[in-house]
Phi, psi and omega in degrees: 000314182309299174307314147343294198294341196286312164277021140298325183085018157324158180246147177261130148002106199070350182305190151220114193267149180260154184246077236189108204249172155283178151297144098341139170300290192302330159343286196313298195308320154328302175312277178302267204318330174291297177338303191294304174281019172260322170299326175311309193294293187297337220277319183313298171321298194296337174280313182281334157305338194287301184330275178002286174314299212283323199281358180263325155307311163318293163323322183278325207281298189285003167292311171322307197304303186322316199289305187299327181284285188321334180303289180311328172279331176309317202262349190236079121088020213057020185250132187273147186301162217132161146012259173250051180229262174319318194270351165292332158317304177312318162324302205268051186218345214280150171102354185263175162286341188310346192284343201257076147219156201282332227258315194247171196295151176278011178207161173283344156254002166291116143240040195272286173338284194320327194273313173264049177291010173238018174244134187285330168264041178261121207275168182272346164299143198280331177297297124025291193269344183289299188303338191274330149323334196270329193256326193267355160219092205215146155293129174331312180293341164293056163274030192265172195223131186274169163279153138301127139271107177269114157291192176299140163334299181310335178279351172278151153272126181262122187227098190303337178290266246288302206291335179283330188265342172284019207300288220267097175243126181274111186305144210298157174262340204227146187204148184240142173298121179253081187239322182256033168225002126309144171261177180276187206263345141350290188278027178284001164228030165248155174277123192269348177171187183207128203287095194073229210237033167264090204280020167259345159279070185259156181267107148314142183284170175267118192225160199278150171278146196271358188248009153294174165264327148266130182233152169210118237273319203255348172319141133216065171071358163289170192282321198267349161262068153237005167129176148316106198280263187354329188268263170009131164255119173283312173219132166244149148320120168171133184279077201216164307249181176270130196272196201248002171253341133132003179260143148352026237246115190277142159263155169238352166295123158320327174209093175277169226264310201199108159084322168028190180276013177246343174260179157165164167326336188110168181262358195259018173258135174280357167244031172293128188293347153295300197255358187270170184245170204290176209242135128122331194267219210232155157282222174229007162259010187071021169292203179216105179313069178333285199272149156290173131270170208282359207239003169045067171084312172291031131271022211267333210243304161340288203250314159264116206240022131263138205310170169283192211254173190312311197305334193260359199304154158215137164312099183302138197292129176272158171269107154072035182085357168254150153303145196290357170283356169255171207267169187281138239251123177331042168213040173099194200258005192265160191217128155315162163278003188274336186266320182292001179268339191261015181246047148045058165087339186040043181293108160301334168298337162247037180258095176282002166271229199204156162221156179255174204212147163250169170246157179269046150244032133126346203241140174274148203218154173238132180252135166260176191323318215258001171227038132294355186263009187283104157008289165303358177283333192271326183257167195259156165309135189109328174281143180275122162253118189251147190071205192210071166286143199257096165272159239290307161257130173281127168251168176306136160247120180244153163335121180092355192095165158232137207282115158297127180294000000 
């Protein structure tokens, strides 16, 4: 009888008829669409922590610098590394084996070495160690790779090992402003040492061309003229540079002409190859920018390459089809023109990134564009803007020039 009702299809007392159905197309879509807006949601948040993380690396990297330098002024007569301070040693070596000591700098502007006499792995070969400065204390966010400009052999230390294992070169992350590693035009003739026992063979300080726009006649590198320290920026973010051909270009001369891979000009000159913007766009007083960098603005996302804080956030102009929160991708340095079309004008007004900075009392700071461009962060106090040049900001023009505080 149970059996009847059953193959009847009767429902039995107490049973449970079971069911068991698919997704629906729409369900399913439904389904995905949500995932997708949950993701929309969380991917921003999950991106800016990561930036965060690297940029607290990045802050800590440049505290070490802060630190290592007050150290370094302490133990040197108050005179801070540089040119003709630190870089003189570097001079009097170039063309020599002598460069393969861990003690001297691997450029006549490195000042980088001088501070990291104390990390036990910095090697003494000179190739070795100019590279392993670039890759083992680099901003996280930094990952693009240079082309080398090699001088003459003779000016080089040649090791063919040493260049083969050093095959992968990063390009710098950090860069001082060199104004406070120039003397004023006071010292173009004093002698800073002399090479063995030829007293014609001397070293000079290095002074600014007299045809810059800021001079400071009397500066030398001491700790108490460079100013208000809380202000003064000592080491910043910075890349340099990207040529007008669109790559990366490292100098590798021990005592380069200008600048080398460890310096640059600062953010308030507009042709600065780190820091400058395109010929043709605005100041931040609304003036009109003549001169350019040579990569005309597409170095602006190279070096301020870190986001604003959440509130303040802007999508940052992308590099090579990435957004600026990821790093540039480790397979050289050339950019197309289609990726040189994407940096929006190379404009400061439309630079949302950021650069960090230590000062020299030691403490870090994140700037965005517009108060990287303030005139006194770069120069030591006392230096003279002569004429009337058009820089990020504009200052007075008074008799005589006008004097940075």
């Amino acid at each position: 009888m149970w059996e009847s009702q059953i193959q009847e299809g009767v429902e039995m007392p107490g049973s449970v008829q079971e069911k068991s159905r698919g997704f629906t197309l729409t369900e399913l879509a439904v389904t995905i669409a949500a995932i997708a807006i949950m993701l929309f949601a969380v991917c921003p948040a999950l991106t800016y922590a990561r930036d965060r993380a690297r940029t607290v690396v990045c802050e800590s990297t440049l505290q070490g610098f802060g630190a290592g330098m007050l150290v370094y002024v302490n133990e040197n007569l108050d005179y801070i590394p540089g040119v003709n301070t630190s870089g003189v040693a570097t001079r009097m070596k170039v063309g020599s084996s002598a460069l393969n000591a861990r003690t001297v700098p691997v450029q006549s502007y490195d000042w980088m070495t001088p501070l990291l006499q104390g990390d036990p792995n910095l090697p003494e070969r000179w190739v070795q160690r100019f590279n392993y400065l670039l890759g083992e204390y680099r901003c996280p966010l930094q990952t693009a790779t240079a082309l080398l400009y090699r001088p003459s052999v003779a000016y080089l230390p040649r090791d063919d090992q040493d260049w083969a294992i050093s095959h992968t070169w990063l390009a710098p992350s950090y860069l001082m402003p060199a104004y406070f590693s120039y003397w004023g035009q006071a010292h173009v003739n004093d002698v800073l040492a002399t090479v063995g026992a030829d007293p014609y063979l001397q070293i000079r300080a290095s002074v600014p061309s007299a045809s810059w726009p800021v001079l400071n006649t009397d500066f030398n590198s001491h700790f108490e003229q460079v100013g208000p320290a809380a202000r003064k920026v000592f080491v910043a973010d910075g890349t340099r540079y990207l040529t007008p051909a669109g790559f990366i270009d490292l100098d590798l001369s021990p005592d380069p002409v200008y600048f080398g891979a460890f310096t640059d000009v600062g953010a308030w000159e507009p042709l600065s190859t780190t820091y400058g913007v395109k010929a043709g766009t605005m100041n931040w007083d609304g003036n009109t920018v003549s001169t350019g960098s040579p990569s005309q603005g597409a170095n602006l996302p190279l070096n301020y390459r870190h986001r604003q804080t959440p509130a303040g956030s802007v999508p940052l102009t992308p590099v090579r089809g990435l957004s600026q929160s990821d790093p540039l991708p480790l397979n050289g340095p050339e950019l197309g023109d289609a990726d040189t079309q994407a940096f929006v004008a190379g404009s400061a007004q439309g630079n949302h990134g950021c650069i960090n900075v230590v000062c020299f009392d030691g403490h870090v700071e994140r700037l965005d564009d517009r108060a990287s461009r303030d005139i006194d962060r770069w120069y030591p106090t006392g230096s003279v803007v002569h004429g009337s040049p058009i820089g990020m900001t504009t200052v007075p023009s008074v008799p005589g020039g006008y004097v940075i505080p």
